[in-house]
KOLMARFI-799389 format. One record per residue: x, z, y of N, C-alpha, C in turn. Coordinates in steps of 0.1 Angstrom, whole numbers, padded with zeros to 4 digits, always signed. Example, Ala and Ser with C-alpha at 12.3 -4.5 7.8 and 13.67 -1.06 7.14 Angstrom:
// KOLMARFI-799389
+0132+0078-0057+0123+0078-0045+0132+0078-0033/+0128+0071-0022+0137+0071-0011+0129+0079+0000/
// end
This chain:
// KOLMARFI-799389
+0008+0000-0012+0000+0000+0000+0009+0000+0013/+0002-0007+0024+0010-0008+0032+0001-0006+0047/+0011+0004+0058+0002+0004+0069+0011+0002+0082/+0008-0004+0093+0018-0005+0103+0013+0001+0113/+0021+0012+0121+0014+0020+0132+0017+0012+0142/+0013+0006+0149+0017-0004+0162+0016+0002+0171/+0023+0000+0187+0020+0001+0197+0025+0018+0201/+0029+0022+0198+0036+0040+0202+0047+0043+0205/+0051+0053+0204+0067+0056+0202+0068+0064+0188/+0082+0062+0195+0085+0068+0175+0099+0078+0183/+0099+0089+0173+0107+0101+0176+0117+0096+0162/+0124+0087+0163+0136+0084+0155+0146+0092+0154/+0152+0096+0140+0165+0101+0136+0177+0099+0143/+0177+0089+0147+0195+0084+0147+0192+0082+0165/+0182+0075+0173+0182+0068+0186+0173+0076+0191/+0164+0087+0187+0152+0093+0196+0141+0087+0202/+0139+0091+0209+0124+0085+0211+0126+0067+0219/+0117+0065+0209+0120+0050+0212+0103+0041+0212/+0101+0026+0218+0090+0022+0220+0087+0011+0205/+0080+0009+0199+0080+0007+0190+0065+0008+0176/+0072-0006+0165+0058-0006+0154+0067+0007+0142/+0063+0010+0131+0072+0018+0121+0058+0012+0107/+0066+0011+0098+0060+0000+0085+0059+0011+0078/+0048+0016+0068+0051+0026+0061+0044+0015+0045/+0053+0016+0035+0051+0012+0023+0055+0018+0013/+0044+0024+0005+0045+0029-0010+0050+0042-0007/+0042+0049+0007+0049+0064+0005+0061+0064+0015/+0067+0057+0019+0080+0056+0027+0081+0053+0036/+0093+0054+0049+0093+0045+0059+0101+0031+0055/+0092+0023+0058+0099+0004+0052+0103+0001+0066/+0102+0003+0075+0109-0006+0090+0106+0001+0099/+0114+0002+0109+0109+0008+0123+0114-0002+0136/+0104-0009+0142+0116-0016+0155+0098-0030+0163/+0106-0034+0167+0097-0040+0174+0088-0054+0174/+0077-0051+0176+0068-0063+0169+0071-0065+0149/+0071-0057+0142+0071-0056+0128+0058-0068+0124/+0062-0075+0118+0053-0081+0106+0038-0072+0103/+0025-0083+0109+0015-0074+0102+0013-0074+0093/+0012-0069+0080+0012-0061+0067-0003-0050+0064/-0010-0053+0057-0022-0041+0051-0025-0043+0061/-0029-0024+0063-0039-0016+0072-0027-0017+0090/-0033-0020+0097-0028-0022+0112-0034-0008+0121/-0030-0003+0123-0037+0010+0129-0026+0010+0143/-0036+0009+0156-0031+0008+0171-0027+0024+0177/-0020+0027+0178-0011+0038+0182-0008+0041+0195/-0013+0030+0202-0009+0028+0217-0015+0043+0226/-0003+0049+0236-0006+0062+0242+0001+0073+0229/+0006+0073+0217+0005+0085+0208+0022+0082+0204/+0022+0091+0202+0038+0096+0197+0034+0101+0179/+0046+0092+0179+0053+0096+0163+0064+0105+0158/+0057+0113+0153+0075+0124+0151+0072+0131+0136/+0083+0133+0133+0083+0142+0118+0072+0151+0117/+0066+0152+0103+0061+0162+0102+0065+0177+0100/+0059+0186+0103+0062+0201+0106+0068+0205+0086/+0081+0213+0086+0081+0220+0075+0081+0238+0077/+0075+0239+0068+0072+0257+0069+0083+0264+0058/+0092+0268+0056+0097+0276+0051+0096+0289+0046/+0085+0294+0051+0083+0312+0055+0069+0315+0055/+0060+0309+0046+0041+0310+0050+0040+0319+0032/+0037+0328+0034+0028+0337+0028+0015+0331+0022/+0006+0320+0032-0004+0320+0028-0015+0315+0041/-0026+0314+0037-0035+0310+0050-0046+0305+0045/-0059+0304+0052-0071+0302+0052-0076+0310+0035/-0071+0317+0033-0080+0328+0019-0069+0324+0012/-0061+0316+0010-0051+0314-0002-0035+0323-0002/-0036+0325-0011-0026+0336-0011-0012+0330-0022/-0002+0331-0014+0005+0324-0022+0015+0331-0037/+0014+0344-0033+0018+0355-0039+0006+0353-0053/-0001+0347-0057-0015+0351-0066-0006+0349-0082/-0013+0355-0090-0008+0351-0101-0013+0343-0109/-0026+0334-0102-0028+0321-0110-0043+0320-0099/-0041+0315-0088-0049+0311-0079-0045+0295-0073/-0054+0288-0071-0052+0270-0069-0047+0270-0053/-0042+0260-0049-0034+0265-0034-0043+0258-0025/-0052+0246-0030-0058+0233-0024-0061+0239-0009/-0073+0248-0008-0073+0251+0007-0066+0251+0014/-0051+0263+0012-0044+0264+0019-0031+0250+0022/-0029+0244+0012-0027+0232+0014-0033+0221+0025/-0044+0220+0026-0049+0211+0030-0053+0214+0044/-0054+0233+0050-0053+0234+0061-0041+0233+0066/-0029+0236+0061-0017+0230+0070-0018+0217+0067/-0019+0208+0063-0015+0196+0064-0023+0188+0079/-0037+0195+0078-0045+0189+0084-0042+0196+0099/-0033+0206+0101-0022+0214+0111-0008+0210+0116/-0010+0198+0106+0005+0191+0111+0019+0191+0103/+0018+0204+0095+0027+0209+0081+0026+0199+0069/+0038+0193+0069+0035+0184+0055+0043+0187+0048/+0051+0197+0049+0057+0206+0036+0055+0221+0036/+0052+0229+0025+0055+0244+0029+0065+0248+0018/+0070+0259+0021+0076+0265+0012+0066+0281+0009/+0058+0283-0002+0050+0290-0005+0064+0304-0008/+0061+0319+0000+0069+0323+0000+0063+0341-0005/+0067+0347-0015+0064+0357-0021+0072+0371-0014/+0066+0378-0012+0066+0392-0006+0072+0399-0022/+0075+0414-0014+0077+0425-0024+0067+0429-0036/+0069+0421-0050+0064+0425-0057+0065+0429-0073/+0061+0439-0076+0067+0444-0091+0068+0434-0097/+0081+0436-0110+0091+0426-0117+0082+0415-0121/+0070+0423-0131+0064+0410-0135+0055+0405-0130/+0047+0409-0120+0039+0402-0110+0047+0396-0105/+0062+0395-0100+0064+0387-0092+0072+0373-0102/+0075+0376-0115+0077+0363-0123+0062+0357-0126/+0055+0366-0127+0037+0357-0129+0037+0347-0116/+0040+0351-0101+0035+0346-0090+0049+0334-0092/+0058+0336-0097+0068+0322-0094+0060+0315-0102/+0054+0315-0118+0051+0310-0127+0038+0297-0121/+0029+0307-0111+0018+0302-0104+0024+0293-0092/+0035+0292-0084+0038+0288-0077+0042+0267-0085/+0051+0270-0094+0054+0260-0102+0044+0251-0108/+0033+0260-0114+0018+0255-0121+0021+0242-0110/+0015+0247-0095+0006+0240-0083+0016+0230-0080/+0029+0232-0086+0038+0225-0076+0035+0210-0089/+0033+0215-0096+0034+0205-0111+0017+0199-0108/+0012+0204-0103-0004+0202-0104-0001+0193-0089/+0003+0190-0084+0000+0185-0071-0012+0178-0061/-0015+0193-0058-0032+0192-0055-0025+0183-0039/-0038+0187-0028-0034+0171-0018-0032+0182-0008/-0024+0177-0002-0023+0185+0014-0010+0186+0011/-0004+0194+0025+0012+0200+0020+0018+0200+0012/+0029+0192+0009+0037+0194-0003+0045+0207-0006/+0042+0210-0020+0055+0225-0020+0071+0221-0021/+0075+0228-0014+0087+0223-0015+0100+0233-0020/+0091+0242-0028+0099+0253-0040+0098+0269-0033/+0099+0277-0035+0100+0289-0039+0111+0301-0027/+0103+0308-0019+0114+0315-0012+0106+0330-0016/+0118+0335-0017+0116+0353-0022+0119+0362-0013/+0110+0370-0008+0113+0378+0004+0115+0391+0001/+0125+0394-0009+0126+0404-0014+0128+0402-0031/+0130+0416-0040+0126+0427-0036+0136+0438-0035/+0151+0428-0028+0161+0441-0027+0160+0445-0013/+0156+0450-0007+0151+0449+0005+0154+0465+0012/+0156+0471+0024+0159+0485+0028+0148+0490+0027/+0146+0500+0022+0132+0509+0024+0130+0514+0038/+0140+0513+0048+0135+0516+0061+0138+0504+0069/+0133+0495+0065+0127+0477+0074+0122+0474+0066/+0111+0479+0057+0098+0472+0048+0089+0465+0057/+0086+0470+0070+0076+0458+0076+0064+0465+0070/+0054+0457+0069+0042+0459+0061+0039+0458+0044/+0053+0459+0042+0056+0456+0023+0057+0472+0020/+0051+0470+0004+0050+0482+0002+0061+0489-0006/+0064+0499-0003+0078+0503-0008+0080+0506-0023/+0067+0513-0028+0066+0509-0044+0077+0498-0053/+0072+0487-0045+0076+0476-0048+0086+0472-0046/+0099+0476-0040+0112+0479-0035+0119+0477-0051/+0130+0470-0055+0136+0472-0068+0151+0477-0062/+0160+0480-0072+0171+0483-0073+0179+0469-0077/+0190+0467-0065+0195+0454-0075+0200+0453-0082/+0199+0445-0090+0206+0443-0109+0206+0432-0109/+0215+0427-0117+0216+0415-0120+0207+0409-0130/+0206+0416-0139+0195+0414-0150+0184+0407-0144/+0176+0417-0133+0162+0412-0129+0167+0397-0123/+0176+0397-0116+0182+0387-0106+0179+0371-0113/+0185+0376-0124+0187+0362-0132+0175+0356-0141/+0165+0369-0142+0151+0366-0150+0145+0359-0135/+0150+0359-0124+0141+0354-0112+0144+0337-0109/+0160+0339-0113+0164+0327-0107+0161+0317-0125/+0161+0325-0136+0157+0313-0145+0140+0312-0148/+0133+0317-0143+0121+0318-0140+0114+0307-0128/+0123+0301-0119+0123+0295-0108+0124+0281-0112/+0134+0282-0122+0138+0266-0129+0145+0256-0117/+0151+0265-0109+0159+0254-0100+0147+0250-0087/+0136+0261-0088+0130+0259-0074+0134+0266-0061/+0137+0280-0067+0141+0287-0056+0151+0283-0046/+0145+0290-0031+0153+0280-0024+0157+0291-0014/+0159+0301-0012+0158+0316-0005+0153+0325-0009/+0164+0337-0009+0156+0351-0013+0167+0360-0001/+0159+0369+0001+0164+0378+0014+0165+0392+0010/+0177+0399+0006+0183+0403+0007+0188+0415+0017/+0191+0432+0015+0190+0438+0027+0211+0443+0021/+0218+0437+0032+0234+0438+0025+0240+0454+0023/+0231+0459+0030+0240+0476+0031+0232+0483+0015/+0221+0481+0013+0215+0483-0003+0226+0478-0017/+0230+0493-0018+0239+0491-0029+0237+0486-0042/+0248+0475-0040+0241+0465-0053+0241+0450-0050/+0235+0449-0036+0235+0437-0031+0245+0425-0030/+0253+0433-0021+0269+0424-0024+0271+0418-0038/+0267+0426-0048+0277+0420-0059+0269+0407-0064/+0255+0408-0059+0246+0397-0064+0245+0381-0055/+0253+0382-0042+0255+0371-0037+0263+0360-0049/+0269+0361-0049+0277+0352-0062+0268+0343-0070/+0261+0353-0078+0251+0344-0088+0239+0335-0079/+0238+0339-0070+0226+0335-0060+0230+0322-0053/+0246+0321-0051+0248+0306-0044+0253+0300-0058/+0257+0309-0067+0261+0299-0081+0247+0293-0084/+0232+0291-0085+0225+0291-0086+0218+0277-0078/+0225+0279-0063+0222+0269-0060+0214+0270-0045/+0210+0287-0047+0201+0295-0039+0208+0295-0024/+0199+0298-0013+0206+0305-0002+0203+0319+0002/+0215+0329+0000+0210+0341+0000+0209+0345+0016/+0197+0352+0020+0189+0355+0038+0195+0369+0038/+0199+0376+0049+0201+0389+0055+0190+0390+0053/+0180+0405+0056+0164+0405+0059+0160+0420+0056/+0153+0423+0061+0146+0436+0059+0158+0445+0059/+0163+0449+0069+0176+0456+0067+0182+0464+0082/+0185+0473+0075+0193+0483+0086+0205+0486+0087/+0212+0475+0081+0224+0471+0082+0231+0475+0093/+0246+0476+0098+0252+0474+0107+0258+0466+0108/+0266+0459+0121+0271+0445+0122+0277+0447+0111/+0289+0454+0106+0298+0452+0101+0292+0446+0084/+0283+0455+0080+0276+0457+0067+0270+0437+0069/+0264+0434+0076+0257+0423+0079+0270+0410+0075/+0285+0417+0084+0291+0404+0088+0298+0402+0066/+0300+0416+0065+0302+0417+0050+0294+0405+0042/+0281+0406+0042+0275+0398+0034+0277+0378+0040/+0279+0379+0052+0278+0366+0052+0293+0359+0047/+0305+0373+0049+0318+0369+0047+0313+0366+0033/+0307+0370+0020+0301+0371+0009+0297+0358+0007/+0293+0347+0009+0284+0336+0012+0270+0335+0016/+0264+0348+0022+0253+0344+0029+0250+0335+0042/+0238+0325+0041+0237+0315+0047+0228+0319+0057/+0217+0323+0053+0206+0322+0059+0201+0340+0070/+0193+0340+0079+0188+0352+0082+0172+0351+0081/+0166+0359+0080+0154+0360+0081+0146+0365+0092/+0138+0355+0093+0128+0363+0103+0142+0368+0117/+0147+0363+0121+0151+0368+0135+0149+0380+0146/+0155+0392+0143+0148+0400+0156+0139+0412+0148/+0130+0405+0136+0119+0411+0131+0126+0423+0118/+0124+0429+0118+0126+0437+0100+0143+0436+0101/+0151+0442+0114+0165+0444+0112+0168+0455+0123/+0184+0454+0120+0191+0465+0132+0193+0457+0142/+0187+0463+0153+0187+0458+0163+0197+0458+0174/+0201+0451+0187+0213+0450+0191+0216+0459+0198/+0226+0466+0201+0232+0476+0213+0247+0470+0219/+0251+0473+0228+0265+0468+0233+0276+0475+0226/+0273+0488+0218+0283+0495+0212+0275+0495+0198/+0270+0492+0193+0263+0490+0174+0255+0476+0179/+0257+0466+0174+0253+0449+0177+0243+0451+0164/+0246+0455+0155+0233+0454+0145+0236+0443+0140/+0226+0434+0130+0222+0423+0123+0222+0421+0131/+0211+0415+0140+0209+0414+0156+0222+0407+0163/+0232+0415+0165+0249+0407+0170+0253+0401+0156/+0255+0404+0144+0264+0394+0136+0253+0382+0135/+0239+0385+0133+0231+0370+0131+0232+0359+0146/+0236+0364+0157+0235+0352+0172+0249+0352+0174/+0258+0360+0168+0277+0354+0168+0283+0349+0157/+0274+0347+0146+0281+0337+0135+0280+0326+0130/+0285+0319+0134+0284+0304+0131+0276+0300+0118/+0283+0306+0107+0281+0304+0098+0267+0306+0088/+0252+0314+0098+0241+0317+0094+0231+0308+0102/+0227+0303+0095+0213+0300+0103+0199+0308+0103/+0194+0310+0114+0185+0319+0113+0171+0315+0118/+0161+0322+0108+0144+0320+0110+0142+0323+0126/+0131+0319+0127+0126+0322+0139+0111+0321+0142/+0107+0331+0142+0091+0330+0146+0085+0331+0160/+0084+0319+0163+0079+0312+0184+0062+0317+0182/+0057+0324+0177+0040+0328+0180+0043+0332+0194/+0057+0338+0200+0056+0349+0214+0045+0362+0210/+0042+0363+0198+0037+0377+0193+0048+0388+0186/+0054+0380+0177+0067+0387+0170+0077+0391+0180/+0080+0376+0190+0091+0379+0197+0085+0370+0211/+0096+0376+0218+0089+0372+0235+0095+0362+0238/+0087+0353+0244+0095+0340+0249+0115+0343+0255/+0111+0355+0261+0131+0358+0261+0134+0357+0255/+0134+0365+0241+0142+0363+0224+0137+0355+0218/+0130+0345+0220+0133+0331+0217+0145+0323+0223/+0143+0322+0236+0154+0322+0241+0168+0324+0243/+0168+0334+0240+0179+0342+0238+0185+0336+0227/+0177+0340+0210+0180+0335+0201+0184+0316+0199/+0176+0311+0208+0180+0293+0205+0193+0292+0215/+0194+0298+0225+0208+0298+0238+0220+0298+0228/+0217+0313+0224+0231+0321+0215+0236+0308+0203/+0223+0303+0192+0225+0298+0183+0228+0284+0182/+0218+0280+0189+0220+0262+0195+0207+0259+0181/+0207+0245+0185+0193+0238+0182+0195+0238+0170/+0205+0234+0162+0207+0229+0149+0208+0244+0138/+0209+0252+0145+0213+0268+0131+0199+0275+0134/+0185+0271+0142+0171+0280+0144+0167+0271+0135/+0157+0272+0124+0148+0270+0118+0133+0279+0121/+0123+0270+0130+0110+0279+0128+0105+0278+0118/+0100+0291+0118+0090+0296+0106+0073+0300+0116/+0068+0301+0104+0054+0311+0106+0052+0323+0102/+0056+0326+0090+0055+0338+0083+0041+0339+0082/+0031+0333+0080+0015+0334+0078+0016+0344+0071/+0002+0350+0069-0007+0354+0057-0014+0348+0051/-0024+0349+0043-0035+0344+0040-0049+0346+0048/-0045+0355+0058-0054+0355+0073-0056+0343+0083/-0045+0336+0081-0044+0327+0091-0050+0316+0088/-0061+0310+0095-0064+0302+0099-0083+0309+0097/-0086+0321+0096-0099+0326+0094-0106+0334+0105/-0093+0336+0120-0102+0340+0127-0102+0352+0127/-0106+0364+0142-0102+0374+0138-0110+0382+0128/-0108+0392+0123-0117+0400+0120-0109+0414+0110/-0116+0422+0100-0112+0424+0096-0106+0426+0077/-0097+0422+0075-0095+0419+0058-0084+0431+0050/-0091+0430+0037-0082+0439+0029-0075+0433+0016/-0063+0434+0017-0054+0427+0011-0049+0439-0001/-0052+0443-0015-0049+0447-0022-0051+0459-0016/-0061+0463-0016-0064+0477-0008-0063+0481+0003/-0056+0473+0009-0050+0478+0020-0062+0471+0032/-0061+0475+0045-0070+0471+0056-0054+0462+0065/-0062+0450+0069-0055+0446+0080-0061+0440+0090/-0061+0439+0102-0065+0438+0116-0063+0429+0121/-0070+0415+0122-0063+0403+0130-0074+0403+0145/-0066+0402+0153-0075+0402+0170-0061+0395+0175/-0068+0383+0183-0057+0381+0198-0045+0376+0191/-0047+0369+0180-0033+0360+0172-0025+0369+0172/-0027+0385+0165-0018+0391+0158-0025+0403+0148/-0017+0401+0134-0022+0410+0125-0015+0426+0123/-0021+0435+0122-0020+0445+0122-0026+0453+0109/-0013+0466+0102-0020+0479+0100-0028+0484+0108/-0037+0495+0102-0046+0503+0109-0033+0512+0115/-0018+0511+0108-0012+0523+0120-0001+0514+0129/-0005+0503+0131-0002+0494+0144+0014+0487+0136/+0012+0483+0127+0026+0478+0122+0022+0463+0121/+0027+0458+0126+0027+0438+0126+0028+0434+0113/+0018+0425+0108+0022+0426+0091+0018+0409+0090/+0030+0399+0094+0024+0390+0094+0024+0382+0108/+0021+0367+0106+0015+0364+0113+0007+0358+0114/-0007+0347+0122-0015+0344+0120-0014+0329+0123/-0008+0328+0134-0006+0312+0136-0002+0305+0129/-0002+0292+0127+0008+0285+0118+0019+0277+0126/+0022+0271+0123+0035+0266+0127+0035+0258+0137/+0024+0250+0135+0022+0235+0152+0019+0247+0164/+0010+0257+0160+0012+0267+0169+0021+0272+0181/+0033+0270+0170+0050+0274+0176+0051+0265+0182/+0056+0256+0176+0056+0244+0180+0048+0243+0194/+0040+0240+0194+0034+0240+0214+0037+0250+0216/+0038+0261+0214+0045+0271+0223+0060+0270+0231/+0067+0261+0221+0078+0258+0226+0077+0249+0235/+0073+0234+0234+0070+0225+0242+0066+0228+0250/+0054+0234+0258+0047+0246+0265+0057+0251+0278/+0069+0258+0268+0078+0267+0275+0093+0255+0280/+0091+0245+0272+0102+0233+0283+0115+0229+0275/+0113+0233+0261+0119+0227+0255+0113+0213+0250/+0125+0202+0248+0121+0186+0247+0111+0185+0231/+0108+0175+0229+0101+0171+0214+0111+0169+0206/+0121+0165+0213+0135+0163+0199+0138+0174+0195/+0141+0184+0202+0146+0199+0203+0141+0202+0196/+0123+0204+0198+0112+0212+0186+0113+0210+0172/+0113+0194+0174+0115+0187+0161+0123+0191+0146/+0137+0191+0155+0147+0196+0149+0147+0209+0142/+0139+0220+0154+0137+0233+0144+0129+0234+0136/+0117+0226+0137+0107+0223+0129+0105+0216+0117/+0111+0205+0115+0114+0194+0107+0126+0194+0102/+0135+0191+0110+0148+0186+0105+0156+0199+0100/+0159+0207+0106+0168+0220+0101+0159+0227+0089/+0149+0228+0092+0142+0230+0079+0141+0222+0062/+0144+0209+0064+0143+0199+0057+0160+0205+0050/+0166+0207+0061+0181+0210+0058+0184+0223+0050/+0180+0232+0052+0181+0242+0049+0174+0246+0030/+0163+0241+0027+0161+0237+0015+0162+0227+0010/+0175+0217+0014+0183+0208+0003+0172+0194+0004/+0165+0189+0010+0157+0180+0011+0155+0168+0022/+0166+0172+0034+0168+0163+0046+0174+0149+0037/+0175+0147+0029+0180+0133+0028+0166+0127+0019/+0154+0134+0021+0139+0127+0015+0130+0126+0028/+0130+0136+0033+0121+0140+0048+0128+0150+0062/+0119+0154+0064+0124+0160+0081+0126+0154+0091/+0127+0141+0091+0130+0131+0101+0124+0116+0100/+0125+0109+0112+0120+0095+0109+0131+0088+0107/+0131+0080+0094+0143+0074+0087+0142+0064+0079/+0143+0049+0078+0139+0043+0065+0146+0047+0058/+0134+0044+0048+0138+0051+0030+0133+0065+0027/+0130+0074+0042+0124+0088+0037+0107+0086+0033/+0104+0097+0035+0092+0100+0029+0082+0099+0041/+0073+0087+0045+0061+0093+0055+0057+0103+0059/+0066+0115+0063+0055+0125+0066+0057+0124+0072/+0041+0126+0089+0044+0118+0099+0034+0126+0104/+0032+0128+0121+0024+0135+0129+0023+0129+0139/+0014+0127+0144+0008+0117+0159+0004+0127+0167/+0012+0123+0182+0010+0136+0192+0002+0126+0206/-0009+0128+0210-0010+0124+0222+0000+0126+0235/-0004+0122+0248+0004+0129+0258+0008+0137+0261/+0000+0150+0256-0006+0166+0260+0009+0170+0245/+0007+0163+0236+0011+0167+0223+0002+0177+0214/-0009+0170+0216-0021+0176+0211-0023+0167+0194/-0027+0172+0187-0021+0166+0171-0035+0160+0171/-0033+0143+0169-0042+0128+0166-0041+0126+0154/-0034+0129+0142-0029+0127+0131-0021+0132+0122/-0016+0129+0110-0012+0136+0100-0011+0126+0091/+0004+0123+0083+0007+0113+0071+0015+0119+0062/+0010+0121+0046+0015+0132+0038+0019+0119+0025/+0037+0115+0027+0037+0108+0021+0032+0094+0025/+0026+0091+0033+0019+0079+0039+0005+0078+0034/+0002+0088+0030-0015+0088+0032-0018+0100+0044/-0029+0091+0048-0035+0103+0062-0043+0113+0059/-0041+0121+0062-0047+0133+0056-0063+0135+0065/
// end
């Protein structure tokens, strides 16, 4: 099948935003450049921008679908990000006992093998469960393990080569010794949930940690005499770090701050969803527990952020919004993301030969469209 978007611009890989037709055939980009061969379906684009589709690295879950389930179908939640602009997620599991949480990788794989329509999965991130018991966030400490190798490796051959992140708190004894098997694996091991000190922090990444989690959120925070996670994650080159732009988690300054310090290519946004997001406020109980969504932020009943609600195009205009370019967004959105779970040479960018996933932005950059694979969602 073949469709040619005529008449727009196109948010190109290599040249940026450029005037231009883009050929999409059998799922792929087949040509990008000017006056292209009409072919199939012709669809006039004129006024609309073309740019990568959004990848999510960090979603929990959204519209009732919970990605954590131990044999629940994802379709909804799928199909509301896609129809959001998200054309990949990475379905991402919270703190949970050993074998619920090999059931929920088990369930993650089913869906990925099942390939219902909407968002594609794009494997497996673990948010935990070696994690500090004093930066749990809204996870329950119960569920906190001791790290061992044993469990380590029931997780990573359980995964089958999907896992693509697990987070990690470095000062939790035990941890260090488990970076090894986690990049022998193939994995990237995240700082995260941690009360680390710089030094404990800079340990793990000398260690081969790549990644940080969640930025700012669930760590030691910075002082001029103790920098915290906080100073080794915005002075080391060598991490790239999450970033959640709702301006709920973090304030347009530490966003700021955070993209200044790090530069465009080492921020990957995230969402960090729930399974609240996209239902509106009200209020929901999640495995007993009560949580609070009002005003695009979720809460305990004892005021602890547990979550967030927006999804990712969300961030996305928030950044645009605040004056950063569409290439810039892009990049934290799409492309570093793409990069970071081993996949930028299929999608994250506009490229012949990659994968159609594609988003149409009016002037405003208000979302006209959505191509998953080169079908429109």
């Amino acid at each position: 099948m073949t469709t040619l978007l005529h008449g727009g611009k196109i948010l190109t890989e290599k040249v940026g935003l450029i005037r231009g037709d883009l050929m999409i055939r059998d799922g792929k980009i087949a040509a990008i450049g000017e006056n292209l061969p009409s072919e199939g379906e012709i669809l006039d684009i004129t006024g609309l921008t073309v740019a990568p589709g959004l990848i999510d690295t960090h979603n929990h879950g959204c519209m009732g679908t919970e990605f954590a389930s131990e044999d629940e179908h994802f379709d909804k939640g799928l199909q509301y990000l896609a129809e959001s602009g998200i054309t990949t997620v990475v379905p991402t599991l919270r703190c949970l006992p050993h074998r619920r949480m090999l059931l929920a990788i088990e369930n993650v794989k089913r869906e990925m093998d099942r390939g219902p329509r909407g968002a594609k999965i794009g494997g497996i991130n673990m948010e935990g469960p070696f994690l500090s018991p004093n930066r749990i966030g809204s996870m329950r400490p119960e569920n906190l393990a001791k790290p061992e190798k044993k469990a380590l490796l029931e997780y990573l051959a359980a995964c089958e080569g999907t896992l693509r992140s697990i987070t990690m708190a470095p000062e939790v004894e035990g941890v260090l010794e488990l970076v090894d098997e986690v990049l022998f694996a193939g994995v990237n091991p995240s700082i995260g949930h941690t009360n680390a000190t710089f030094e404990e922090a800079r340990a793990m990444a000398d260690a081969g940690a790549t990644l940080v989690t969640h930025l700012f959120n669930a760590m030691s925070g910075f002082t001029h005499r103790a920098p915290g996670v906080v100073g080794e994650a915005l002075t080391d080159d060598r991490l790239t770090c999450e970033l959640i732009c709702d301006y709920v988690h973090n304030t347009p300054a530490a966003v700021d701050l955070a993209i200044r310090s790090k530069g465009i290519d080492k921020i990957v946004m995230i969402s960090d969803t729930g399974r609240m997001s996209g239902l509106g406020d009200g209020e929901y109980i999640i495995e007993g527990h009560k949580r609070i969504v009002k005003d695009h932020l979720c809460m305990t009943p004892e005021g602890v952020i547990a979550g967030s609600v927006c999804n990712l195009f969300y961030d996305f205009k928030n950044l645009l919004n605040h004056g950063y370019s569409l290439s810039e967004v892009s990049r934290m959105a799409s492309l570093n993301p793409a990069r970071v779970i081993g996949v930028d040479h299929l999608t994250g960018s506009i490229a012949v030969g990659k994968a159609a996933d594609l988003i149409l932005l009016d002037e405003e950059c208000d979302l006209k469209g959505v191509f998953v694979d080169g079908q429109r969602v």
